[in-house]
N, C-alpha and C positions, 0 to 999 in steps of 0.2 A: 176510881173506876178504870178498867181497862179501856186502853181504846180500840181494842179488839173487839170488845161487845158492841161498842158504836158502832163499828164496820158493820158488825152483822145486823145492827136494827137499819144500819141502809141498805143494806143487801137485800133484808125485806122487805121493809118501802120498795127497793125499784123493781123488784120482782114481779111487785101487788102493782107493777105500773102506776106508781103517785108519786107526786112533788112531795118536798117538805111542806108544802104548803097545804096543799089536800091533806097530808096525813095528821099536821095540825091541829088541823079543822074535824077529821076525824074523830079525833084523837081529845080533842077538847082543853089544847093546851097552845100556846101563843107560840109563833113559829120562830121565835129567837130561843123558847127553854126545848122546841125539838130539835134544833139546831142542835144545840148542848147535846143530848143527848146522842146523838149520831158524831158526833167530835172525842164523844168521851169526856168533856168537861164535865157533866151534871150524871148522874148514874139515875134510872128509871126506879120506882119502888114495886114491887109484885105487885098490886094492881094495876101498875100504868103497863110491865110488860105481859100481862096476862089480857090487855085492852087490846095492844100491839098485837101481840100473838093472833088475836079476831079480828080486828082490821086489815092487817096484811095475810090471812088463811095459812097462819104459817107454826105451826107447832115446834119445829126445830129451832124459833129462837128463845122460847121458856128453855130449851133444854143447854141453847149456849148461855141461857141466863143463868141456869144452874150449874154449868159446869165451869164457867167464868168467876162469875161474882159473887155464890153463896157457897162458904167452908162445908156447910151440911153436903150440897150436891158436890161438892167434888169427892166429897169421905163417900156419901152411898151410891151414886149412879155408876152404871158401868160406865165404862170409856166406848165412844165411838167415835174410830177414826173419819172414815168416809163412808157418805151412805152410798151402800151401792144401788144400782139400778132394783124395780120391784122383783122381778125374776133372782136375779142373786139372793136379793134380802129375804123372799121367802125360802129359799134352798138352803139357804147359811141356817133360816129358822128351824126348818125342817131337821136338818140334823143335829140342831144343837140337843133338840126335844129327842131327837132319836138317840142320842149320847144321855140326854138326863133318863128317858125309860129305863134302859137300860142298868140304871144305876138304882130304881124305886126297889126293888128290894132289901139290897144292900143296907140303902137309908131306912126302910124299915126295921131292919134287924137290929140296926144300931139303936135307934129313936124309938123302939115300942116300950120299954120301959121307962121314958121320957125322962133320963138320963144317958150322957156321956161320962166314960171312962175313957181313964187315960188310955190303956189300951184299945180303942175304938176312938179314940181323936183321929192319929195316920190316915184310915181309911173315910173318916167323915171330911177330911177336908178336902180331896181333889171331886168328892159329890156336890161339894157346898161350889166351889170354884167352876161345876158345871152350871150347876143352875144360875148363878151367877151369869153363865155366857149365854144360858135360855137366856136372861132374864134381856140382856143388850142385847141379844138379836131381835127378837121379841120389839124391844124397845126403836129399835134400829126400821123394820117394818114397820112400826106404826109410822115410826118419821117419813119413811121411803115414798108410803103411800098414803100423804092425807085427805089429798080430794075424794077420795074412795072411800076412808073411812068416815069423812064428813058427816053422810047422812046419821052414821049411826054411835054418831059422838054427839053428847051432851055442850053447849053451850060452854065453851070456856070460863065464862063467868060464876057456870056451876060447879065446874069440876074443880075449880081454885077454894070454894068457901071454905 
């Protein structure tokens, strides 16, 4: 395990203002294996950090967890450097979606007979590489702003099954 990712499940802990010890106890696990954890000795399994994630109100560290520790998340999530504040992150959204509009046609013409040609790859891939940067702004906002989205987010516990 990184021990990068352990920074960041402390960073969440003090964030969520709690000891190891509270979060522990949380947490349901003996405060020498959250120790480990937060050291980067012991690495968390998707359940313990999708627990984490709900006791510290903290969505962006499922997302260092997958961009960290699981080969899948780092091959398909977009990258994001730093979240910016909510106003940025919706404005960066804003245009990313106004750069992919822009582009729905296009990708229709290509995609309506539900194949590509080789002649029609060049033009399908800087559409695909847009929505790709929806998809991390998009992604980026949700992080930017969770207490807000709180109410109308499903249970972590649900959205992992």
């Amino acid at each position: 395990m990184s021990k990068r990712f352990g920074l960041e499940i402390k960073k969440a802990r003090k964030s969520a203002g709690m000891t190891q010890e509270r979060a522990a106890e949380e947490l349901a696990v003996s405060v020498r294996t959250y120790a480990k954890y937060e050291s980067g000795e012991i690495l968390p399994g998707d359940d313990m950090v999708a627990a984490m994630m709900q006791v510290f109100d903290d969505p962006c560290l499922g997302y260092a967890y997958l961009q960290s520790e699981s080969a899948v998340g780092r091959a398909i999530l977009p990258k994001i450097r730093t979240l910016p504040g909510v106003a940025a992150g919706a404005m960066q959204y804003h245009l990313a979606l106004a750069d992919a509009n822009d582009d729905c046609i296009r990708l229709e013409r290509i995609c309506c007979d539900d194949k590509i040609t080789a002649s029609e790859e060049p033009a399908l891939s800087p559409i695909i590489e847009k929505i790709f940067d929806l998809a991390g702004k998009g992604l980026t906002l949700y992080l930017t702003c969770p207490k807000r989205a709180k109410k109308n987010r499903p249970a972590l516990t649900e959205r992992f099954k």
